[in-house]
Predicted model as a PDB file, atoms N, CA, C, CB and O in Angstrom, pLDDT in the B-factor column:
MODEL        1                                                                  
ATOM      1  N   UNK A   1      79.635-170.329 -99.509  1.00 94.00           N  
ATOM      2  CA  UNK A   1      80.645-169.367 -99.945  1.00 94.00           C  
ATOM      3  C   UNK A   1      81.672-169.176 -98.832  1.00 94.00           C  
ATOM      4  CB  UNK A   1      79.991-168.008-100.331  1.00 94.00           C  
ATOM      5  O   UNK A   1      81.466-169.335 -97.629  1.00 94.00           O  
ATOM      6  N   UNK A   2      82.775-168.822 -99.406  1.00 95.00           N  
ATOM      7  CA  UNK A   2      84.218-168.615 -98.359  1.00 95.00           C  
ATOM      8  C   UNK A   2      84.684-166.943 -98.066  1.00 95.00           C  
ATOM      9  CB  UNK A   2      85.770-169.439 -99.273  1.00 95.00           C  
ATOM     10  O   UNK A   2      85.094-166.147 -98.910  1.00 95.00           O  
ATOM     11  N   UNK A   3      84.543-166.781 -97.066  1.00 96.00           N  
ATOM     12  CA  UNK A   3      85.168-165.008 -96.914  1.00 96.00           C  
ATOM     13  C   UNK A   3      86.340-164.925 -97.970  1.00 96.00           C  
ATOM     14  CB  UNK A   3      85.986-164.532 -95.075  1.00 96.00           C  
ATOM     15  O   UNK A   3      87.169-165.812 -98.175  1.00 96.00           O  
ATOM     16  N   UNK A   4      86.274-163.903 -98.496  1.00 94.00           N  
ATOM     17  CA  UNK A   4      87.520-163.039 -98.567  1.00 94.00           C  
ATOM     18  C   UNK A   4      87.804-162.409 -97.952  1.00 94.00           C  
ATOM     19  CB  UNK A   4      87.739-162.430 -99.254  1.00 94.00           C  
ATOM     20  O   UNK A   4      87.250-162.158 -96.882  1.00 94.00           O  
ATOM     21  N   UNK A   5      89.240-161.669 -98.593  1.00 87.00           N  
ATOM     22  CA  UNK A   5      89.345-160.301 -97.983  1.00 87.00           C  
ATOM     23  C   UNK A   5      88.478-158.956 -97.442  1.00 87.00           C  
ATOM     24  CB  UNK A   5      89.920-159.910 -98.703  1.00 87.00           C  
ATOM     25  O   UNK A   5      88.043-158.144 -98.259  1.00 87.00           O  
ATOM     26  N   UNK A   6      88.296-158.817 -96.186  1.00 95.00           N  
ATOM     27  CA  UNK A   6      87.181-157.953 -96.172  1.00 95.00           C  
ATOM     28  C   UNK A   6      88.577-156.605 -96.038  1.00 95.00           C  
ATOM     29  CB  UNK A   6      85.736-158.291 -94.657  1.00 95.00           C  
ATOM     30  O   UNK A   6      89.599-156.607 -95.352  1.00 95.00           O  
ATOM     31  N   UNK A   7      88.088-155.679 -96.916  1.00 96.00           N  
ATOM     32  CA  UNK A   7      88.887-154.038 -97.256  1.00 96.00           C  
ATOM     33  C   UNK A   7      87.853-152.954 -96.822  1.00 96.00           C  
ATOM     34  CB  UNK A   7      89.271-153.694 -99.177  1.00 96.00           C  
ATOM     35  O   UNK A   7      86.622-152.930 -96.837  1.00 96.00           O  
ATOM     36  N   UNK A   8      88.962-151.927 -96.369  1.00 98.00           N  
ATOM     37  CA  UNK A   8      88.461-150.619 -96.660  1.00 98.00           C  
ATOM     38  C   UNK A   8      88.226-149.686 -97.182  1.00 98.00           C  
ATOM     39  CB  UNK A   8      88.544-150.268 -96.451  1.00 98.00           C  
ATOM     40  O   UNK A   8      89.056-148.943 -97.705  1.00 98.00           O  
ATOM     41  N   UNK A   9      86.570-149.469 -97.136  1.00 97.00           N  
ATOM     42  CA  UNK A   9      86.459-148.631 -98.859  1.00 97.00           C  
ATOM     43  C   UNK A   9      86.260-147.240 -98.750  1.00 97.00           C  
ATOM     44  CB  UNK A   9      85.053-149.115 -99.904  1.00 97.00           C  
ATOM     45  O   UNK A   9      85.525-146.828 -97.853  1.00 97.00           O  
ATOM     46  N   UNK A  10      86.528-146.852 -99.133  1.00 97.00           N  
ATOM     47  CA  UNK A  10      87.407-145.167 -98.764  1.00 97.00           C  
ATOM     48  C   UNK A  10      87.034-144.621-100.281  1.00 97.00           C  
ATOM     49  CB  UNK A  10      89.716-145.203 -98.381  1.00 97.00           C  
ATOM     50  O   UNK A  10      87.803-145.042-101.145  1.00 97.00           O  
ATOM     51  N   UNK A  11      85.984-143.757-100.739  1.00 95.00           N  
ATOM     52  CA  UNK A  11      85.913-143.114-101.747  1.00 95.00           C  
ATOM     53  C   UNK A  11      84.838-141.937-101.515  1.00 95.00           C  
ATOM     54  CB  UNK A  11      85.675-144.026-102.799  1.00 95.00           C  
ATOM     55  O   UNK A  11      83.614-142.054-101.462  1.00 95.00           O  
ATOM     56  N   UNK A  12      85.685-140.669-101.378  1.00 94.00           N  
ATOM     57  CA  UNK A  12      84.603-139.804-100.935  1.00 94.00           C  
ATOM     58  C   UNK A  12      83.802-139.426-101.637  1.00 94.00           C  
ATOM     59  CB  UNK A  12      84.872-138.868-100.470  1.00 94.00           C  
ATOM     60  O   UNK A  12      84.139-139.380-102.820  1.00 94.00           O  
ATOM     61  N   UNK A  13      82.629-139.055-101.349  1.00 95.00           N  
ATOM     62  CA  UNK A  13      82.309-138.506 -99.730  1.00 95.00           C  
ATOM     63  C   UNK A  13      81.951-139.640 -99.005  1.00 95.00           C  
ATOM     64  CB  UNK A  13      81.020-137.379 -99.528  1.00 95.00           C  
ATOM     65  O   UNK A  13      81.207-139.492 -98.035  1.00 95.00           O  
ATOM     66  N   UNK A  14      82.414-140.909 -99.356  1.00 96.00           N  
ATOM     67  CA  UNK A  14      81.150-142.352 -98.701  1.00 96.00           C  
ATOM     68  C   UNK A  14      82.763-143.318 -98.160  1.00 96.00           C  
ATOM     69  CB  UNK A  14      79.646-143.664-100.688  1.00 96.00           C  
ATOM     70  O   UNK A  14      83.671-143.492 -98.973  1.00 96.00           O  
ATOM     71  N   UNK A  15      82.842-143.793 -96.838  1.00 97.00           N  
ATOM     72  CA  UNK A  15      83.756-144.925 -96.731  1.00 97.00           C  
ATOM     73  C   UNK A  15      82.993-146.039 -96.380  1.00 97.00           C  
ATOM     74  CB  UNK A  15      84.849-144.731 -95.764  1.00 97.00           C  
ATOM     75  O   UNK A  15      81.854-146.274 -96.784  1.00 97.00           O  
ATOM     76  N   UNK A  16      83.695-146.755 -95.571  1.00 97.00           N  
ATOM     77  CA  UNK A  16      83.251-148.214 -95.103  1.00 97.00           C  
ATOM     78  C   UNK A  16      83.891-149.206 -95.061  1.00 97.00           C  
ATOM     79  CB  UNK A  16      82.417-148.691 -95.661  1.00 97.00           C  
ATOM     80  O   UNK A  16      85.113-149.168 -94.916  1.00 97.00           O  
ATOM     81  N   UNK A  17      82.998-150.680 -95.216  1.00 98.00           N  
ATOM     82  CA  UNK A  17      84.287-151.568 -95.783  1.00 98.00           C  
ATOM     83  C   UNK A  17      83.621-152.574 -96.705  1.00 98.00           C  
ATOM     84  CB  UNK A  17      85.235-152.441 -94.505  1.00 98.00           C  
ATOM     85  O   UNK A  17      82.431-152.485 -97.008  1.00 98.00           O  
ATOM     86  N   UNK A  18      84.090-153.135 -96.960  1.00 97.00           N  
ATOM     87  CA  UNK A  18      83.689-154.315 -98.579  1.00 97.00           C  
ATOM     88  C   UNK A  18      83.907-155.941 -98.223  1.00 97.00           C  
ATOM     89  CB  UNK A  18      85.122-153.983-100.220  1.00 97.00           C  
ATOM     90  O   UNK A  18      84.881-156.262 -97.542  1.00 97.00           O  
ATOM     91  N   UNK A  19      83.456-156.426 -98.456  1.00 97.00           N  
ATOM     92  CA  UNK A  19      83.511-157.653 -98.341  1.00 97.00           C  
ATOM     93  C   UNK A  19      83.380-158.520 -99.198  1.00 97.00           C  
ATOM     94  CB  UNK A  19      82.942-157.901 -97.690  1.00 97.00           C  
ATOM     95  O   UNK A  19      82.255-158.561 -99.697  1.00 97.00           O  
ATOM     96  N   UNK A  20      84.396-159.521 -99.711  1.00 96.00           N  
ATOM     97  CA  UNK A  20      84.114-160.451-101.136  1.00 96.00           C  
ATOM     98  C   UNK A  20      84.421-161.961-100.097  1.00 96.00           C  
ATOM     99  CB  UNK A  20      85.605-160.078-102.923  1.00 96.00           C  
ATOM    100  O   UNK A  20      85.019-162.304 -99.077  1.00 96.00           O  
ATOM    101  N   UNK A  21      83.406-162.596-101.356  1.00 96.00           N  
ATOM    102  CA  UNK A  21      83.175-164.102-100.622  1.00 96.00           C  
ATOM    103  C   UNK A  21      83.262-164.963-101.943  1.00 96.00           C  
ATOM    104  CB  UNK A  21      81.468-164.350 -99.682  1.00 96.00           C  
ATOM    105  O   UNK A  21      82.567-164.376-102.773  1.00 96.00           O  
ATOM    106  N   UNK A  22      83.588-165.636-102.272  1.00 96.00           N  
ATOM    107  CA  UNK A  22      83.997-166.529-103.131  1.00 96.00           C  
ATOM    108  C   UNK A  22      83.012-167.661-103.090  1.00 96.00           C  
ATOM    109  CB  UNK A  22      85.349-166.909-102.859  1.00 96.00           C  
ATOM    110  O   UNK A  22      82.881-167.944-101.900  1.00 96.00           O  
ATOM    111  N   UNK A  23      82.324-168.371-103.761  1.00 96.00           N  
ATOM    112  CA  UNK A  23      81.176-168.970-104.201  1.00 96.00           C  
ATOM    113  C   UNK A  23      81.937-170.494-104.671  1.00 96.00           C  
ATOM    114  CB  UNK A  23      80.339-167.976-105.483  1.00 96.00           C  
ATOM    115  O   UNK A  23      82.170-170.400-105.876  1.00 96.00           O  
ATOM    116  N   UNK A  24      82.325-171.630-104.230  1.00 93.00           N  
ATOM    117  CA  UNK A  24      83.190-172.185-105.464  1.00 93.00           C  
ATOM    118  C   UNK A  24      81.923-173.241-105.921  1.00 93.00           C  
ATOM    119  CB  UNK A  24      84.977-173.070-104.977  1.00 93.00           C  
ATOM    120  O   UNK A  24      81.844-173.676-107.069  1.00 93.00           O  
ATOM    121  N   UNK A  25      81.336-173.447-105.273  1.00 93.00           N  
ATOM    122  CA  UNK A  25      79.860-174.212-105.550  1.00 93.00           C  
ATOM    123  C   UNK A  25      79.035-173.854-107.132  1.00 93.00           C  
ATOM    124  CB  UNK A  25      78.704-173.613-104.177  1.00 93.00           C  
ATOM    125  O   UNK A  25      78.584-174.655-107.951  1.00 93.00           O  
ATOM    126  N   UNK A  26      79.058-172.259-107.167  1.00 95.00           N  
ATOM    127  CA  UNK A  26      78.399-172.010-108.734  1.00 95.00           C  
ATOM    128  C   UNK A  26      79.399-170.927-109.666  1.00 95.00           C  
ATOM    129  CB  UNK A  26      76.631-171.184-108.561  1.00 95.00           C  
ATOM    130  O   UNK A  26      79.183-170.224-110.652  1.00 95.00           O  
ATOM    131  N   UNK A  27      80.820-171.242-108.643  1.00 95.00           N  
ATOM    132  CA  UNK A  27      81.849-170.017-109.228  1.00 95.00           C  
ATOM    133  C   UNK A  27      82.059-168.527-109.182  1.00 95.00           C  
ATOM    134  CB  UNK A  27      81.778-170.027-110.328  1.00 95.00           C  
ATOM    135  O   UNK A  27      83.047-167.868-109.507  1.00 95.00           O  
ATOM    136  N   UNK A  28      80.545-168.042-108.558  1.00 97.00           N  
ATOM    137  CA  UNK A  28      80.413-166.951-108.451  1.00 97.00           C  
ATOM    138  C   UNK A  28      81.829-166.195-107.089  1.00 97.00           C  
ATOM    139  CB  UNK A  28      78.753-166.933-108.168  1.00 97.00           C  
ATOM    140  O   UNK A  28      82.645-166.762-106.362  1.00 97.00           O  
ATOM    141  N   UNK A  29      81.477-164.686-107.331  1.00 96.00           N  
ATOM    142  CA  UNK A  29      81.757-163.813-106.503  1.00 96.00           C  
ATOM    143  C   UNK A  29      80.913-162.819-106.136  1.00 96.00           C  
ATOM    144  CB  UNK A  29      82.665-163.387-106.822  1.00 96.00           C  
ATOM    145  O   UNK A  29      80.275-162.173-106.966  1.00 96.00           O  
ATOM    146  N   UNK A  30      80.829-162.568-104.517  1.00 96.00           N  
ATOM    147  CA  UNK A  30      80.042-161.573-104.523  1.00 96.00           C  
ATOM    148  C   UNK A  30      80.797-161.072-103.496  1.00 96.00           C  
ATOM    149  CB  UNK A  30      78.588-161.747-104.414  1.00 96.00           C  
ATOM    150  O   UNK A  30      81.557-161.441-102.600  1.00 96.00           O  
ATOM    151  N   UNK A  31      80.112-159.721-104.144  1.00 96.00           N  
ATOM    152  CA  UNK A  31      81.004-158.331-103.127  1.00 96.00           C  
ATOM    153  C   UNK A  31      79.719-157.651-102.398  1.00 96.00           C  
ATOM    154  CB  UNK A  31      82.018-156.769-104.336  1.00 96.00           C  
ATOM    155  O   UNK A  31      78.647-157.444-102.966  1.00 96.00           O  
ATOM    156  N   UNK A  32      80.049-157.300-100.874  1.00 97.00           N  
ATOM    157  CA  UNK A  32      79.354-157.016-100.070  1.00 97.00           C  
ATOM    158  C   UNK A  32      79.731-155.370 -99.509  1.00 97.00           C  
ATOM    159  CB  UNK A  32      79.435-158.149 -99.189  1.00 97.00           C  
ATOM    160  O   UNK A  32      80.679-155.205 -98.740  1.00 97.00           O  
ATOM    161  N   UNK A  33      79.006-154.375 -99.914  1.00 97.00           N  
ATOM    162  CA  UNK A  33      79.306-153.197 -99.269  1.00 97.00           C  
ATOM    163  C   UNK A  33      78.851-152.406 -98.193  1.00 97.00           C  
ATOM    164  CB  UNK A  33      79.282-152.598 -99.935  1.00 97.00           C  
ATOM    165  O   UNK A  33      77.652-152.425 -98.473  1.00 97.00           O  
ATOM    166  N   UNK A  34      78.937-151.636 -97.036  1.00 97.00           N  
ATOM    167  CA  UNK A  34      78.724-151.349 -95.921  1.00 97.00           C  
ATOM    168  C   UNK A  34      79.347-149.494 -96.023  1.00 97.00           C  
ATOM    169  CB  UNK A  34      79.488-152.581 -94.897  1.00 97.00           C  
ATOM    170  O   UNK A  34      80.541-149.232 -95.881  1.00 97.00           O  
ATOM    171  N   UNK A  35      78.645-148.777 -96.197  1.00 97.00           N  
ATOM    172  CA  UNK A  35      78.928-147.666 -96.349  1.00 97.00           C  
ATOM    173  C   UNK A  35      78.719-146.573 -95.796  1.00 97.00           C  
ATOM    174  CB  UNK A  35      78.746-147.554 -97.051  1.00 97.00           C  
ATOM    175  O   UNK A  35      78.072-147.087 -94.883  1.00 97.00           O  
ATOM    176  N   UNK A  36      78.696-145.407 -95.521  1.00 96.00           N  
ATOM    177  CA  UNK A  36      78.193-144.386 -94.913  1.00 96.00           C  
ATOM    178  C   UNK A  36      78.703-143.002 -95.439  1.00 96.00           C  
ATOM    179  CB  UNK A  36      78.434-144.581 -93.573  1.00 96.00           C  
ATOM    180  O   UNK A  36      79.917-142.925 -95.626  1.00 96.00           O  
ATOM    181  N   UNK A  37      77.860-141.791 -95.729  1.00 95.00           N  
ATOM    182  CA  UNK A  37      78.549-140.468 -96.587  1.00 95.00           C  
ATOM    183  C   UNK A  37      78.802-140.090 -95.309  1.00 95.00           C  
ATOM    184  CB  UNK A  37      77.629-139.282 -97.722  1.00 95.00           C  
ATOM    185  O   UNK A  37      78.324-140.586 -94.290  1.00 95.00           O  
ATOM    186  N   UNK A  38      80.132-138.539 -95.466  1.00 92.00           N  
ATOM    187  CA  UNK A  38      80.861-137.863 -94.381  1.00 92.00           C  
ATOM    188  C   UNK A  38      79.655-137.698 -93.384  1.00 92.00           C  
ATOM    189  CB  UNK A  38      81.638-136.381 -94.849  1.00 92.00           C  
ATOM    190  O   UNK A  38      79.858-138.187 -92.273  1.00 92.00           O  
ATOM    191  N   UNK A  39      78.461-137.108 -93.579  1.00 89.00           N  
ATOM    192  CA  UNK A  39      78.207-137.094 -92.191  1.00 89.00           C  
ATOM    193  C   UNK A  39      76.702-137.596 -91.613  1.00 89.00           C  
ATOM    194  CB  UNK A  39      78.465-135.683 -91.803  1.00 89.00           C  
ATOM    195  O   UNK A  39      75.777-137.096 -90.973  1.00 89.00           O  
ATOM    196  N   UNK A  40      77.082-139.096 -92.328  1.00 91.00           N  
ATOM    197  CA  UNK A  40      76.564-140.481 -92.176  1.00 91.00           C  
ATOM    198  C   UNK A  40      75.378-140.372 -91.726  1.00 91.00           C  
ATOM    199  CB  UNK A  40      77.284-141.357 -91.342  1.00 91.00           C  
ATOM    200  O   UNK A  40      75.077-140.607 -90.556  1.00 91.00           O  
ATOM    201  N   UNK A  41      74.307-139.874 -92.925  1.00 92.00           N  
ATOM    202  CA  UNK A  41      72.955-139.167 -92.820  1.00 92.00           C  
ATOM    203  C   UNK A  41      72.760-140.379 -93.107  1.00 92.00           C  
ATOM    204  CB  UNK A  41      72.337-137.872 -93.640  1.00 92.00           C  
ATOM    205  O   UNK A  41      71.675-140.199 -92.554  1.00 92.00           O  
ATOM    206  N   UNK A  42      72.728-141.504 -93.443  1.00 94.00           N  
ATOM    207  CA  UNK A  42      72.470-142.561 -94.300  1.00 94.00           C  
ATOM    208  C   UNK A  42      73.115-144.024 -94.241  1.00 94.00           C  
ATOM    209  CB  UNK A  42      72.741-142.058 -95.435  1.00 94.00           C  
ATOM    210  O   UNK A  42      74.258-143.846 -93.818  1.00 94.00           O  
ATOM    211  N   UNK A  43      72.954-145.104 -94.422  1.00 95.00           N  
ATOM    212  CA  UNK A  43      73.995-146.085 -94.628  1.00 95.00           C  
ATOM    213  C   UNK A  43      73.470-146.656 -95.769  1.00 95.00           C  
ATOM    214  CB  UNK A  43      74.286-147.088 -93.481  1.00 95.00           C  
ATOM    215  O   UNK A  43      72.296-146.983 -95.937  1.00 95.00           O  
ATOM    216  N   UNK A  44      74.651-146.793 -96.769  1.00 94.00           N  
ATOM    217  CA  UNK A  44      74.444-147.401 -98.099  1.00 94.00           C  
ATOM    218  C   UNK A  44      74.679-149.136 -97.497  1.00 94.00           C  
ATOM    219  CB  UNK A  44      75.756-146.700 -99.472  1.00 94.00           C  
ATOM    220  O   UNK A  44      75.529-149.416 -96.652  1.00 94.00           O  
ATOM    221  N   UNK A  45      73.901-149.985 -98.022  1.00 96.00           N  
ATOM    222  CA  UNK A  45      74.497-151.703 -98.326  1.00 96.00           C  
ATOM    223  C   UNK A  45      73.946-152.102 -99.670  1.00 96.00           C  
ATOM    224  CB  UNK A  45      73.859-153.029 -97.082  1.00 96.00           C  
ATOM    225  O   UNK A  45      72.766-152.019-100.009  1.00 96.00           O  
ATOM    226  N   UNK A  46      75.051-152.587-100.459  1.00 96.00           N  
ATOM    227  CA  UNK A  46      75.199-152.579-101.696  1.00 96.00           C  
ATOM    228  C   UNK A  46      75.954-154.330-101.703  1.00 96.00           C  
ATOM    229  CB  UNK A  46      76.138-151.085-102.241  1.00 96.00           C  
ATOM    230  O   UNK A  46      76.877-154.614-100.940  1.00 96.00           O  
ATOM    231  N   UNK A  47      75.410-155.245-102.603  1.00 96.00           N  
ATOM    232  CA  UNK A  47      75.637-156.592-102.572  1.00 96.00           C  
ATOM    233  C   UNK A  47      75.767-156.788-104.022  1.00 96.00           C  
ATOM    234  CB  UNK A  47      74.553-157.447-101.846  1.00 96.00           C  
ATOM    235  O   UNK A  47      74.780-156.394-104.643  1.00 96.00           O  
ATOM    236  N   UNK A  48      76.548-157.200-104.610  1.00 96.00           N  
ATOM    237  CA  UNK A  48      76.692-157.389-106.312  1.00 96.00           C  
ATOM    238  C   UNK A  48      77.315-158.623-106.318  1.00 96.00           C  
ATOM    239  CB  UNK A  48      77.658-156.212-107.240  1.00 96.00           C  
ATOM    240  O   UNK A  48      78.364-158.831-105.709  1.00 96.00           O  
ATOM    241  N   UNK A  49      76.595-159.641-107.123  1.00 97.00           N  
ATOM    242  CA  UNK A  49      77.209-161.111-107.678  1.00 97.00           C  
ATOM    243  C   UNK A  49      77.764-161.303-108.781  1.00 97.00           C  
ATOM    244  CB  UNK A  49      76.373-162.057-107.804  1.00 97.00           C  
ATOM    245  O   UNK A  49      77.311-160.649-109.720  1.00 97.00           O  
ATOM    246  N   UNK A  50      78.899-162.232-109.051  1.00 97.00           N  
ATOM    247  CA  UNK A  50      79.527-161.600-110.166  1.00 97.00           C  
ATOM    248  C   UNK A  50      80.194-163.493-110.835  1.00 97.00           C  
ATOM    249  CB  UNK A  50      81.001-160.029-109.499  1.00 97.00           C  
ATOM    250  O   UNK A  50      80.582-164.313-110.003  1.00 97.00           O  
ATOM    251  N   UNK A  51      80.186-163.830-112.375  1.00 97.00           N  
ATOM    252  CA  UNK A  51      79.957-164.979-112.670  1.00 97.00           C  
ATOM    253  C   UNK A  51      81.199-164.494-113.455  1.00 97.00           C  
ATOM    254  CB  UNK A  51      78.546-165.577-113.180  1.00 97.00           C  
ATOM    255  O   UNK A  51      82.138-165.265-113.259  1.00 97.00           O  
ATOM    256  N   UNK A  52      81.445-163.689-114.103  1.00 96.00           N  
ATOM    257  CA  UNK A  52      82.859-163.797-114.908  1.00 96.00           C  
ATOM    258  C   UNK A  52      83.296-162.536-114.992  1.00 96.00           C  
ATOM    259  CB  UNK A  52      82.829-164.404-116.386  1.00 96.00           C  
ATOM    260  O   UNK A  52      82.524-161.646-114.635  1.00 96.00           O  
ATOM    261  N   UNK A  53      84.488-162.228-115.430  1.00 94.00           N  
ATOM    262  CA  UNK A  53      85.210-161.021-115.362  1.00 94.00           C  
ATOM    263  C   UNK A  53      84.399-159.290-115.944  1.00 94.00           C  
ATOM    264  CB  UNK A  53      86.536-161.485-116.307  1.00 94.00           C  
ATOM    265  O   UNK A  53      84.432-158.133-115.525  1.00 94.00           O  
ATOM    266  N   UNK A  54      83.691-160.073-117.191  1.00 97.00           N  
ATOM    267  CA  UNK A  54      83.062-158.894-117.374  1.00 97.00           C  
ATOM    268  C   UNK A  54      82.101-158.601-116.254  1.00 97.00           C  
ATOM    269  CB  UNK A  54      82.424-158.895-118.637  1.00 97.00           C  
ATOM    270  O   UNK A  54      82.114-157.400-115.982  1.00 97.00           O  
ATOM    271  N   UNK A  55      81.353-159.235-115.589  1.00 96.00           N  
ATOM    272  CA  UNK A  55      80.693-159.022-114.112  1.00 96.00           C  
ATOM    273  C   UNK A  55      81.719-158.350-113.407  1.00 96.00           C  
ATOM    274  CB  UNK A  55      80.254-160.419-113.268  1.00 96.00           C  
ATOM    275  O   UNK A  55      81.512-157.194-113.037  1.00 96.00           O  
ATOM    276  N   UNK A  56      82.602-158.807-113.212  1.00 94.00           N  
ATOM    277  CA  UNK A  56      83.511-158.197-112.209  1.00 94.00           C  
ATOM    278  C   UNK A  56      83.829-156.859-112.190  1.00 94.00           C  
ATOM    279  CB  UNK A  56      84.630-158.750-112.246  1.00 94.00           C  
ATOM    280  O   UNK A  56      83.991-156.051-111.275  1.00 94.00           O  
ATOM    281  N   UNK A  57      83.907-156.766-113.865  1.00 96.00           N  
ATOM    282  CA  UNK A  57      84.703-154.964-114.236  1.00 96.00           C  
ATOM    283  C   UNK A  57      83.222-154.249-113.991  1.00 96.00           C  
ATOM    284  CB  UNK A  57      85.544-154.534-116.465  1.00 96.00           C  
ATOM    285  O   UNK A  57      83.189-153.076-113.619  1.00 96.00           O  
ATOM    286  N   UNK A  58      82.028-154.983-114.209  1.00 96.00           N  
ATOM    287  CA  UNK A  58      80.872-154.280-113.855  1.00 96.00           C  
ATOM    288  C   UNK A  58      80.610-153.604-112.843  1.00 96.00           C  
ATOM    289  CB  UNK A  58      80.081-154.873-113.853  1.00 96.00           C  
ATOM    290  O   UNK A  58      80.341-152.414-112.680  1.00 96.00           O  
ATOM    291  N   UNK A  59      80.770-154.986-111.764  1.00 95.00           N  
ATOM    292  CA  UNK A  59      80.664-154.396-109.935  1.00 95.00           C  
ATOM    293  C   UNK A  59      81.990-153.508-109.452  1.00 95.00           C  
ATOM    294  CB  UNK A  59      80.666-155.982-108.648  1.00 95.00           C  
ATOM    295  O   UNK A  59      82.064-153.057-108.309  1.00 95.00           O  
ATOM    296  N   UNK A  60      82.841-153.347-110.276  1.00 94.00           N  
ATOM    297  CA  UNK A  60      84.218-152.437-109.844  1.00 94.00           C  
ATOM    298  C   UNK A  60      83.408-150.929-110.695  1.00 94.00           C  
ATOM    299  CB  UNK A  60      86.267-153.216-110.779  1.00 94.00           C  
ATOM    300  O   UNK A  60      83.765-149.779-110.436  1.00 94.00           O  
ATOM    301  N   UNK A  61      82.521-151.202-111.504  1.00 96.00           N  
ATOM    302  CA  UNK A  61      82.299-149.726-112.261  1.00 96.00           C  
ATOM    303  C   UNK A  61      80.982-149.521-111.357  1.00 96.00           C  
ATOM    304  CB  UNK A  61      82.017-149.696-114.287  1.00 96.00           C  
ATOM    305  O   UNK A  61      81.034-148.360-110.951  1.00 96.00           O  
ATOM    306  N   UNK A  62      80.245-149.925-111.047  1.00 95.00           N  
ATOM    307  CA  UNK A  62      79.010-149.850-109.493  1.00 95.00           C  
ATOM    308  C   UNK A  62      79.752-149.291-108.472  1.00 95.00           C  
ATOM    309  CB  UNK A  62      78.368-151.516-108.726  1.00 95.00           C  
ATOM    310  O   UNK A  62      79.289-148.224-108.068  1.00 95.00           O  
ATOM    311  N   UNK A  63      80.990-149.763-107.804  1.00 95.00           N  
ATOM    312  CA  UNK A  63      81.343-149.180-106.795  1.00 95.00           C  
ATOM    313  C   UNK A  63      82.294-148.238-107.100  1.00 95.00           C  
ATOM    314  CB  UNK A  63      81.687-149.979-105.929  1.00 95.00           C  
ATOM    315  O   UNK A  63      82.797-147.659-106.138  1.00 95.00           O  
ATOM    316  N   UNK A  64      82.786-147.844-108.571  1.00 95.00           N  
ATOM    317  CA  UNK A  64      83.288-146.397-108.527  1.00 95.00           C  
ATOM    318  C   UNK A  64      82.469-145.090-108.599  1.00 95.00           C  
ATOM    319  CB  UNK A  64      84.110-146.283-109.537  1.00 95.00           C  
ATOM    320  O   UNK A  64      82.864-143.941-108.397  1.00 95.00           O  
ATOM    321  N   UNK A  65      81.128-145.569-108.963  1.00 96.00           N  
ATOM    322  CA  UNK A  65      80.213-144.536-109.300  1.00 96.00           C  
ATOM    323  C   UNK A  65      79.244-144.167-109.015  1.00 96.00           C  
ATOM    324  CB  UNK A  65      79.974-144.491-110.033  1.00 96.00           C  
ATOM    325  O   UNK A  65      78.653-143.262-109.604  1.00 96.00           O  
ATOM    326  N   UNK A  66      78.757-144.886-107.860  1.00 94.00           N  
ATOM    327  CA  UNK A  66      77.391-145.374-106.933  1.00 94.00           C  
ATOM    328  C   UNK A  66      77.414-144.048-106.325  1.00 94.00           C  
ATOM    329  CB  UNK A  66      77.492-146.864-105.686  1.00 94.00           C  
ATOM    330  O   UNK A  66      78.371-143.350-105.989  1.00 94.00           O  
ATOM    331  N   UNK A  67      75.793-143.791-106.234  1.00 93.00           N  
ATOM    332  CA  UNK A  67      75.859-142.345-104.985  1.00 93.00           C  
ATOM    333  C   UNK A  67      74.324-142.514-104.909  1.00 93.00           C  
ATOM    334  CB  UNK A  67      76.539-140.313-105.604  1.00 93.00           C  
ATOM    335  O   UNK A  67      73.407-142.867-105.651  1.00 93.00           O  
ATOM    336  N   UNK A  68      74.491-142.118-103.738  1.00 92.00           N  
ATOM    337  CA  UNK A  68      73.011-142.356-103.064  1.00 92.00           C  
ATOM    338  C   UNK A  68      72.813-141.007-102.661  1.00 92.00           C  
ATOM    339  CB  UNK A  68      72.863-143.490-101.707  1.00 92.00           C  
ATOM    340  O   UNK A  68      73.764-140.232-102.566  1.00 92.00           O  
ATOM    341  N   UNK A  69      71.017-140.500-102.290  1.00 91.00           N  
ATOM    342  CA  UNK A  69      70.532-139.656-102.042  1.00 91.00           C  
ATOM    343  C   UNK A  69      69.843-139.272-100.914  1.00 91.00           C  
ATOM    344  CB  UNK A  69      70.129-139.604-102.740  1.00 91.00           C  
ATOM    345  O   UNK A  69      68.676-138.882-100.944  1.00 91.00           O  
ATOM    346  N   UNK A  70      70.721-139.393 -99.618  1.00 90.00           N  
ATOM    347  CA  UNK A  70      69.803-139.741 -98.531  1.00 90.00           C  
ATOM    348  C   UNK A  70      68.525-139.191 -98.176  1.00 90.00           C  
ATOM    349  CB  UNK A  70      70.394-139.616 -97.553  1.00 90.00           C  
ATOM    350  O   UNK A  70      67.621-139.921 -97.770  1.00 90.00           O  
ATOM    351  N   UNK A  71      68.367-137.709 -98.328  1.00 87.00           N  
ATOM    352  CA  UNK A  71      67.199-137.134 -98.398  1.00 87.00           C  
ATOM    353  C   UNK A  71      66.145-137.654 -98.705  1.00 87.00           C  
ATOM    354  CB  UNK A  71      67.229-136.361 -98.977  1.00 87.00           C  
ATOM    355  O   UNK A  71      65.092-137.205 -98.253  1.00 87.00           O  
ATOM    356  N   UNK A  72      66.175-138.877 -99.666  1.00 81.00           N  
ATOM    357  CA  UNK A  72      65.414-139.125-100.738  1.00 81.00           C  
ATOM    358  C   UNK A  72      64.923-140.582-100.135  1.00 81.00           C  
ATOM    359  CB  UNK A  72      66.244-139.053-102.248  1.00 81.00           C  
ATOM    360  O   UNK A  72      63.794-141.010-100.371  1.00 81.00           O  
ATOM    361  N   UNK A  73      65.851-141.276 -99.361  1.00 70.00           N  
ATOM    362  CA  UNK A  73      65.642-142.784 -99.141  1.00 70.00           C  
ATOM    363  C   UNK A  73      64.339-142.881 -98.207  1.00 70.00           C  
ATOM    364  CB  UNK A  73      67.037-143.537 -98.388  1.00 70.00           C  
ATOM    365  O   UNK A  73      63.914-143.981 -97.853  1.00 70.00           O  
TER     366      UNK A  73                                                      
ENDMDL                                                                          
END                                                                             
């Protein structure tokens, strides 16, 4: 797989940064996340593979809505 763009992911209460890598071998995409809530009781890593667009709108609806429970981990 080939890096992408690695971005900054900024959605509170959790930032970080993201990382997509491009697969051209089985077509895939996978997005790589690195996270932490405001007062980074926790670190989220979150990895989602993705084969066609509806995958894609999937792992974009995972990382709008993801929340973790650190207490709990």
């Amino acid at each position: 797989c080939d890096a992408g763009a690695r971005q900054d992911f900024d959605r509170p209460p959790y930032s970080g940064k993201i990382q997509t890598w491009n697969c051209s071998g089985d077509g895939s995409t996978i997005f790589k996340l690195g996270a932490v809530p405001e007062g980074r009781e926790c670190v989220i890593v979150l990895q989602v593979k993705t084969y066609s667009e509806a995958d894609r709108e999937a792992a974009q609806h995972i990382l709008d809505t993801f929340d973790a429970d650190c207490e709990r981990i």
